[in-house]
C-alpha positions in Angstrom: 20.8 32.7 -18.2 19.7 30.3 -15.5 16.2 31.2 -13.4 16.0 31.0 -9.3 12.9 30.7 -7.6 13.0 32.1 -3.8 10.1 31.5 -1.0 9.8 34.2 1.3 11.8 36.6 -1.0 10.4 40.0 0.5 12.2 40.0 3.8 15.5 39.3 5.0 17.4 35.7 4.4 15.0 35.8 1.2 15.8 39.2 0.2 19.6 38.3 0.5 19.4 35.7 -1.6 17.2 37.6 -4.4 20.0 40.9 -4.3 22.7 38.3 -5.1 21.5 35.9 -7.5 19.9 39.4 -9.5 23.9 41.0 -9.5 25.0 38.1 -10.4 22.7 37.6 -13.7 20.0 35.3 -12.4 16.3 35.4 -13.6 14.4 35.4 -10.5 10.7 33.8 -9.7 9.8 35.8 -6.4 7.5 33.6 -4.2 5.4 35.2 -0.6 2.2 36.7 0.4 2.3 40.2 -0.1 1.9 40.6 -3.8 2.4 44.5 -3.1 5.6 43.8 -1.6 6.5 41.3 -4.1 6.0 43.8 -7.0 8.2 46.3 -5.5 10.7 44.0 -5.0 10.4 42.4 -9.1 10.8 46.3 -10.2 13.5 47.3 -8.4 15.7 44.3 -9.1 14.7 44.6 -12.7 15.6 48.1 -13.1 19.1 47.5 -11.1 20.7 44.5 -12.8 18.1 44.2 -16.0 17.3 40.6 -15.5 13.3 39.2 -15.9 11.4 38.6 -12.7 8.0 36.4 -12.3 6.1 37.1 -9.3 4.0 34.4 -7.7 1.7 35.3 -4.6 1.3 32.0 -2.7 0.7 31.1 0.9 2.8 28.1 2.1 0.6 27.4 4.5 -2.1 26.7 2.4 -2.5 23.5 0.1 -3.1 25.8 -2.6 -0.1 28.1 -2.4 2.6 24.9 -2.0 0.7 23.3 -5.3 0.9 27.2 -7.2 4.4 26.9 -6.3 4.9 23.5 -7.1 3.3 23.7 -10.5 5.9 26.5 -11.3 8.5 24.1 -10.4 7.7 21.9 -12.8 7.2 23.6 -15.6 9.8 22.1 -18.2 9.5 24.8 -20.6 10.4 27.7 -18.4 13.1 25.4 -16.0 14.0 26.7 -12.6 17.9 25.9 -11.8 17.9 27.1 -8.2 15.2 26.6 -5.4 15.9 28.7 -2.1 13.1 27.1 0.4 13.8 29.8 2.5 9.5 30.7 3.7 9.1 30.4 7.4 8.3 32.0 11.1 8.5 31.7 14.6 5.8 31.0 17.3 6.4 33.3 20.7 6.0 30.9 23.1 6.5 27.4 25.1 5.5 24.5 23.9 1.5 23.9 25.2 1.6 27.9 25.6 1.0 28.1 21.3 -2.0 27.2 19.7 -2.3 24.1 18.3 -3.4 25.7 15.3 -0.3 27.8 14.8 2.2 24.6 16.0 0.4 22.7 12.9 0.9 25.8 10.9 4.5 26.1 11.4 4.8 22.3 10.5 2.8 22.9 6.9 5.2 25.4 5.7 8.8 24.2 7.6 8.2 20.5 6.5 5.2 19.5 4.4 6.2 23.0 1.9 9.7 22.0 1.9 9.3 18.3 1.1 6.8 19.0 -2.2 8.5 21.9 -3.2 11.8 20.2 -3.1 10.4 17.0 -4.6 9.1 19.3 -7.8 11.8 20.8 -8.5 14.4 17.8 -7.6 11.8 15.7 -10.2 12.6 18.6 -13.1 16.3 19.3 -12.4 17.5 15.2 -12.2 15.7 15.1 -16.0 17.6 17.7 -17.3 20.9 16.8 -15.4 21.5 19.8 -13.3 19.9 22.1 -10.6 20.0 23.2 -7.4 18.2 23.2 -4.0 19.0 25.3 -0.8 16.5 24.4 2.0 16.4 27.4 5.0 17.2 25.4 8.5 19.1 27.0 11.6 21.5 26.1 14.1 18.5 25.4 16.6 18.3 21.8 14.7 21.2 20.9 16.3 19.6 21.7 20.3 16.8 20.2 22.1 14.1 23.8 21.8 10.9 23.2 20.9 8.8 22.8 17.9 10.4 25.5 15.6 14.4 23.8 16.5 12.2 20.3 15.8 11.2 20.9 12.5 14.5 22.7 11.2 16.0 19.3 12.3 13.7 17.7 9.9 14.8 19.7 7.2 18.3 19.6 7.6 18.0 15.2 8.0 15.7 15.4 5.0 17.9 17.5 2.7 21.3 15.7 3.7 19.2 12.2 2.9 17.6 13.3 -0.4 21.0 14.6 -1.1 22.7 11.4 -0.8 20.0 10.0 -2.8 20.5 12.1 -5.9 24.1 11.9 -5.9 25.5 11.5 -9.3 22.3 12.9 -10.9 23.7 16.8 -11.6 20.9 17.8 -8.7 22.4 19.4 -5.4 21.1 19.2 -2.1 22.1 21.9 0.5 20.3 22.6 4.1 21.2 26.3 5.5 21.8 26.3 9.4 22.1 30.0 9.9 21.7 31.4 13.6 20.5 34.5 14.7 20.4 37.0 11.9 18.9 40.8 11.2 15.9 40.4 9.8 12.0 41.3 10.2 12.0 37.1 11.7 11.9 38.1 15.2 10.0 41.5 15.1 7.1 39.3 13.0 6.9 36.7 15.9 6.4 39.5 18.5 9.8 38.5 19.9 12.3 40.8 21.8 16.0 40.8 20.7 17.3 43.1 23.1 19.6 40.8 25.5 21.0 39.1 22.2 24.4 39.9 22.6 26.3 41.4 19.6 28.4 39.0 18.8 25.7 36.5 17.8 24.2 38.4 15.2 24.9 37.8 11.5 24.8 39.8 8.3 22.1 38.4 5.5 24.2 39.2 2.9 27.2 37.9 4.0 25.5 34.7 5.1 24.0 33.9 1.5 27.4 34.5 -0.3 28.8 32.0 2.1 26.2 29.7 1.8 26.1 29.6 -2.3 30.3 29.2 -2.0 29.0 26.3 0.2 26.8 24.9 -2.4 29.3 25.4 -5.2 31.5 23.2 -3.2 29.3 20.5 -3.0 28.4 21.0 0.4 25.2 19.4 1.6 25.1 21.4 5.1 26.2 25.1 5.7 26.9 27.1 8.5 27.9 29.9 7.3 29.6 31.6 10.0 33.4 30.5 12.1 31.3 31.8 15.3 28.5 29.6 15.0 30.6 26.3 13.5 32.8 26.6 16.3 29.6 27.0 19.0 27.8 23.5 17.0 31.3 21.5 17.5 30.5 21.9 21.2 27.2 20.9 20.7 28.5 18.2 19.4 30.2 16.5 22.2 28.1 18.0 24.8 25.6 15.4 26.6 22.0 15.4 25.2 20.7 15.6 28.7 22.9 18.5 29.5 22.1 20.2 26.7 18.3 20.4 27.2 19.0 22.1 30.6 21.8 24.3 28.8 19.6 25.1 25.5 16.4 26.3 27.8 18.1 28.5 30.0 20.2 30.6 26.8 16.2 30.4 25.4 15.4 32.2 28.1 18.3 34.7 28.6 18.5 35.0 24.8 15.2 34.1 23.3 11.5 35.7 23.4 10.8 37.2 26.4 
């Protein structure tokens, strides 16, 4: 019986990720900031696939929810095999139009979270030869928008470099560039989804059992979707400059309004 430990586990990419790993005989340690939530959650995955389930209220924005967290990490005699970093928001709003309070915010839980949560359970796992890390990013590291696309790009460059640097220690590395999914993520940030066309949307579910086939493979970046692959192939070879102009405008048609 291995043990997973998911940030954010109440709500959509999260919640994905705790459904599968329960049906597929994982012990889970549930990580957000609604310990109500959180305890509905533990009791219903429990009763459904009979495994054991920890819950741990923590804010990730806070230096004492990352070191509750971390602590758990590190425990050897109760080993986590699997971190999802998946914890994060949005911020409605132009850069200079969000609070500096709120930018900082985002930055605590998308970066400084993800590095010493990462770096506790990367620590524990390279001991006992084995383990597991999948760090939340999106395709919007890959495009020149604003501070939330700026510090997914940080995870997804972090993860692929502290991936390379374990390699050969049993510890795997894995950033998850997911686009635009159904979830509460958009609803929480007070942002509209109605001119997102169809066709752009993914299914949680679906996303997180291509992204663990992804990390089973050895894979240290997924996109898990032929739609979205195909659409960061032309970022690719697209001119940085042009991009910028390209990425704000589809912000505008298809982002917060």
């Amino acid at each position: 019986m291995t043990t997973s430990l998911i940030t954010g586990s109440t709500a959509g990419i999260g919640a994905a990720f705790a459904r599968r790993l329960a049906a597929d005989g994982h012990d889970l340690v549930l990580v957000a900031r609604d310990t109500k939530r959180l305890r509905e959650q533990a009791t219903e995955l429990h009763d459904r696939h009979g495994i054991e389930v920890e819950v741990l209220t923590a804010d990730l924005s806070e230096d004492k929810g990352i070191e509750a967290v971390a602590d758990r990490l590190g425990d050897r005699r109760n080993p986590v095999d699997l971190l999802i970093n998946n914890a994060g928001f949005g911020n409605k709003g132009r850069y200079l139009d969000v609070a500096m309070a709120d930018e900082l915010r985002m930055l605590k839980v998308h970066c400084e979270a993800v590095l010493r949560l990462t770096s506790a359970a990367a620590e524990a796992m390279r001991e006992r030869g084995r383990g597991g890390v999948v760090n939340v990013a999106s395709v919007a590291a890959f495009v020149p928008r604003g501070t939330y696309g700026a510090s997914k790009a940080w995870v997804v460059q972090f993860t692929q470099g502290a991936a390379k640097d374990l390699a050969g220690s049993g510890v795997r590395l894995m950033a998850l560039c997911p686009g635009f999914v159904r979830t509460e993520f958009h609803q929480r940030a007070g942002m509209g989804t109605d001119n997102i066309p169809g066709w752009m949307w993914l299914d949680a579910d679906k996303l997180v059992a291509a992204a663990l086939a992804d990390l089973a493979r050895g894979k240290t970046l997924s996109i898990p979707d032929p739609r979205y692959k195909a659409l960061m192939g032309l970022v690719k070879v697209t001119p940085r400059g042009l991009l910028g102009g390209i990425s704000s405008r589809t912000g505008r048609k298809y982002g917060p309004q």
